[in-house]
N, C-alpha and C positions, 0 to 999 in steps of 0.2 A: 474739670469743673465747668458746669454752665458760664460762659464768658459774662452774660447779666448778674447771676449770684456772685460772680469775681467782683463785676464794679460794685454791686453793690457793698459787700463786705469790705473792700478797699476803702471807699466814700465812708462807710462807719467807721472804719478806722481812725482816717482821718479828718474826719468831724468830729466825732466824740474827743479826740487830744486837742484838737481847735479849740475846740469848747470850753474845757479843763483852765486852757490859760486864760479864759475871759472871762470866768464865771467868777462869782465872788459868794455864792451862797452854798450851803454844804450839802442839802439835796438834790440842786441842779451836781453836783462835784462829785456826787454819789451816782445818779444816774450815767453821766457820763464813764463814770470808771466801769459799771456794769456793761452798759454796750459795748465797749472796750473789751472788754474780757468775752462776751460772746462775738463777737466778730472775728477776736481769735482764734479761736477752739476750732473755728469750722478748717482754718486753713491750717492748723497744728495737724488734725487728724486728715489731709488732706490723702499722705502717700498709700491710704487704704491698707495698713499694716499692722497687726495688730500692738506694736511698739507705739506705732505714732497712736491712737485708739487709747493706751494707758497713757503718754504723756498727755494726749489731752486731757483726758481725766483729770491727770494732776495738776494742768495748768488750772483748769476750771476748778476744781475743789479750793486750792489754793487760792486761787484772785476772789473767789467770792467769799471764805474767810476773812482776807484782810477787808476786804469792801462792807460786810457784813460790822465788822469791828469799829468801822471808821463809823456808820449810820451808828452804832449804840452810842459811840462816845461823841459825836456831834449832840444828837438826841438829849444826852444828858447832860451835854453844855448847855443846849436851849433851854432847857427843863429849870438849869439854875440862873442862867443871865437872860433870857428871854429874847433871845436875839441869833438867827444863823447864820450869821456872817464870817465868815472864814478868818478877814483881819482881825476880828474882835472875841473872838476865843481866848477867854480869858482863864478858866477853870482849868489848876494843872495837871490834875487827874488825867481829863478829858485830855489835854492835848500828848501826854505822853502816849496814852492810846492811841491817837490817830496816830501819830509816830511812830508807832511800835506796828501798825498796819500797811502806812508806805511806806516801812524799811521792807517786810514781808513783799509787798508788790514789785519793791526793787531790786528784791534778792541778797539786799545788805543781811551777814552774817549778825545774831547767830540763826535766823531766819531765810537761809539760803538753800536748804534743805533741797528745794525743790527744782533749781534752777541748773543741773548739771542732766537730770533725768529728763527733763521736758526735753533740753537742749540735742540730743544724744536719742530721741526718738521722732526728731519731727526732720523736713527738709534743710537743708543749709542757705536757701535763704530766710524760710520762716526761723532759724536757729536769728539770722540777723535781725531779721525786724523785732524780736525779744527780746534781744541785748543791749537792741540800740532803738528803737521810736517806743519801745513799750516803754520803756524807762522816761520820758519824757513829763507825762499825765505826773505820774507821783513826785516827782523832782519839782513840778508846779508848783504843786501843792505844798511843797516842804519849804520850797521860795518863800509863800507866801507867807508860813505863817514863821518863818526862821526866827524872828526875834521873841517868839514864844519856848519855842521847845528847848527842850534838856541840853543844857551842853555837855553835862558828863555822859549821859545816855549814847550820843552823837559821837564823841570821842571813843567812847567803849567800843560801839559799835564798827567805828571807821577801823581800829586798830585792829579787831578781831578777824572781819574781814580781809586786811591786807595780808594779817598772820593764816588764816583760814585760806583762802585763793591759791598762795604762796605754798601752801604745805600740801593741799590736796591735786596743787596739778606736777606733784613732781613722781607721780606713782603711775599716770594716766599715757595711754597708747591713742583714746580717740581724740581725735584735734577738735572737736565740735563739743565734746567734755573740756578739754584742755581753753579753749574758748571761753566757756562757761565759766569755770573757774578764773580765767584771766578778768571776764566783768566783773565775780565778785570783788577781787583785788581793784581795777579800778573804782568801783561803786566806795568803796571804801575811803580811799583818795577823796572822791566825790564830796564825803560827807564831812571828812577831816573840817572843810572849812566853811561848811555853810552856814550856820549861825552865825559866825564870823567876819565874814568876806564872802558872802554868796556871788557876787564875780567872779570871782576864782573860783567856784566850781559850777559856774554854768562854761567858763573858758578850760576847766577841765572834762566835761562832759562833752562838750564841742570838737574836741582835738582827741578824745577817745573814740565818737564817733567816726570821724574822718580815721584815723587809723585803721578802726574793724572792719569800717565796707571794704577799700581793697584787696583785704586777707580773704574775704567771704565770699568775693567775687572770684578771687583767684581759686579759693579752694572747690565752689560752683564748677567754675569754668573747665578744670582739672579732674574735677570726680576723687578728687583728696577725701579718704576716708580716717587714715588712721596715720602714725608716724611713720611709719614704713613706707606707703605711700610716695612720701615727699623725695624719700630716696633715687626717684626717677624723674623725679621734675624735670633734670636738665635736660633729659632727652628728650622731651617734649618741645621747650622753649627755655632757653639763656635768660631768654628777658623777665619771663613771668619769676626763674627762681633767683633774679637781681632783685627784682621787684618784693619779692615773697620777703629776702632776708631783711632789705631796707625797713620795711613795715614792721614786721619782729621786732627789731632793734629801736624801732621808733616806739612800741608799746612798751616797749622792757624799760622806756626813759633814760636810755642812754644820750650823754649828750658827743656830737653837736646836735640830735636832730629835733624834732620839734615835740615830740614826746618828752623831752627834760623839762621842758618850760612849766608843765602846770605841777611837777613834784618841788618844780625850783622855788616857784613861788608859794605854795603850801607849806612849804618846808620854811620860809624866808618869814611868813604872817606868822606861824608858829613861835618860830623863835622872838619873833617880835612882841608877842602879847605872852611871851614869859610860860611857854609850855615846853621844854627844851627836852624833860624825858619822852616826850609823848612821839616830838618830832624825830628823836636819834631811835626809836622803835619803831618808826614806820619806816625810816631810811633805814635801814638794818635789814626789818622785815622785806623790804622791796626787794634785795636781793635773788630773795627768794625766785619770785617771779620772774627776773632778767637771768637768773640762771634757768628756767624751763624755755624761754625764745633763745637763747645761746645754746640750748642743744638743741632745737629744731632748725635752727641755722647752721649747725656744722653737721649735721646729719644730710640737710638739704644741698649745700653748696660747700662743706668744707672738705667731703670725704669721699662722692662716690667724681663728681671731673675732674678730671680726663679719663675716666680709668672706666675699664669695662662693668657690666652690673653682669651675675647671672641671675638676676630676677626678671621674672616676664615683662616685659617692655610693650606699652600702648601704642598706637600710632599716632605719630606729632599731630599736631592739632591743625588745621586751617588760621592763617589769617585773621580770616573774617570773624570769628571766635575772640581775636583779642578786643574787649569794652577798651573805651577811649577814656572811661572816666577812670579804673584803674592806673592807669600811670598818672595822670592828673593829680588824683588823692595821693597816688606816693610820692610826689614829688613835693606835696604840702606837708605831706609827716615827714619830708626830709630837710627843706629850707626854711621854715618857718620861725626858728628859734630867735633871728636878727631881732623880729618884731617883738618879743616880750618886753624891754624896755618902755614901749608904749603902752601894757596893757595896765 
């Protein structure tokens, strides 16, 4: 790609989610989500494939559905309060539809449809920047207007997802699908308490990011395609498949590492405002999930060192290949849990 059309696309990228968090009117919050979505597409279909070519499609069909959704039901909140302001959405029609359009953009179930196909047809790091900065703009947006929207909706939704994520990555070979499905499962979590306690899921959305980037860069880095794959890591680098398991287990929310903190807390405001079945079904259903990174971690490191493979073996990798920010972020998804008492 022209190195100009790169900056340029980048800089909308990130402008247009800059914007999102500043803006307070629903036109400017519409335009911006639009530019968002075409600034992706171009680098969705970037691998010139005709896989990445349908996911974009899908991406783009799909984001200008929900963005299309959100202009009606804005529209016809103005129509009845005469006012576009985002705080002051009062009509609750109107706001369960925007809600029902940035669950669609964020991939929350049962609206997730789309986000395992895109994920599974584009590069592995454009699979990142989807999972993780796209998700940012609509999460804004839900901030803002949290003391409006549905709580049973929100709950539906968060439980569905954890149970949906949980169920459909335990069938899956591609790790960039298995991926996908793991954000639904976190998005999920995400939503558990934002009406609620919207700290606790901007500190859970923060500590999911930090998790994915170094899985995403490892898997980058590696040419990790499928589960089988992983089965060679150690022959490549020790460190990268120390690194790989730590970050697994940190997503899966096992404790000590810093992935428990934001189920601990979610799970801790639940039981506290008197919702105790909703809470033992999403611990339940979690399960789920940390049983899909406990078999990619004894697949990766529990079964083929020391031992010979006869599968065709890569050649170890250079040095210079290992990012300095990967061990960094793993060592944040692995010490962090001390500081939850502060948060």
């Amino acid at each position: 790609m022209n190195p100009l059309s790169w900056l340029m696309i980048t800089l909308s990228i990130i402008l247009s989610t800059s914007l999102i968090t500043s803006t307070a009117h629903w036109l400017m919050t519409w335009a911006c989500l639009e530019i968002n979505t075409l600034s992706m597409t171009p680098m969705i279909s970037k691998p010139n494939h005709p896989r990445a070519t349908e996911a974009a499609a899908k991406y783009f069909l799909t984001q200008t559905t929900a963005s299309t959704t959100l202009l009606f039901a804005a529209t016809m909140n103005a129509m009845n309060t005469s006012n576009w302001e985002m705080h002051l959405t009062s009509q609750p029609a109107a706001t369960m539809i925007i809600t029902l359009a940035l669950m669609m953009k964020m991939a929350a179930a049962p609206l997730h449809f789309w986000l395992p196909e895109v994920s599974q047809g584009t590069t592995t790091l454009s699979t990142l920047t989807i999972l993780t900065w796209q998700k940012i703009a609509p999460l804004t947006v839900l901030l803002i207007i949290h003391n409006k929207t549905n709580i049973t909706l929100m709950l539906t939704s968060a439980i569905m997802s954890v149970i949906i994520g949980g169920l459909s990555g335990l069938n899956q070979t591609q790790l960039r699908k298995l991926m996908a499905f793991s954000s639904i499962t976190h998005t999920g979590w995400i939503m558990a308490t934002l009406t609620m306690a919207p700290n606790i899921s901007i500190l859970t959305f923060t500590i999911y990011t930090v998790a994915t980037m170094p899985v995403f860069m490892l898997l980058n880095t590696t040419k990790m395609m499928t589960i089988k794959d992983m089965g060679t890591t150690w022959t490549m680098s020790p460190h990268l498949m120390l690194m790989m398991s730590i970050t697994m287990l940190s997503l899966g929310g096992l404790p000590p590492l810093t992935g428990f903190m934001p189920k601990w807390l979610i799970l801790n405001k639940m039981i506290y405002l008197n919702m105790p079945i909703e809470a033992t079904m999403m611990a339940i259903t979690s399960l789920l999930s940390l049983y899909v990174y406990m078999r990619l971690i004894y697949l990766s490191s529990m079964t083929m060192p020391p031992h010979t493979t006869l599968m065709s073996l890569k050649w170890r990798m250079a040095s210079k290949k290992h990012q300095l920010i990967s061990p960094l972020l793993t060592m944040m998804t692995a010490f962090l849990l001390p500081m939850s008492p502060n948060m």
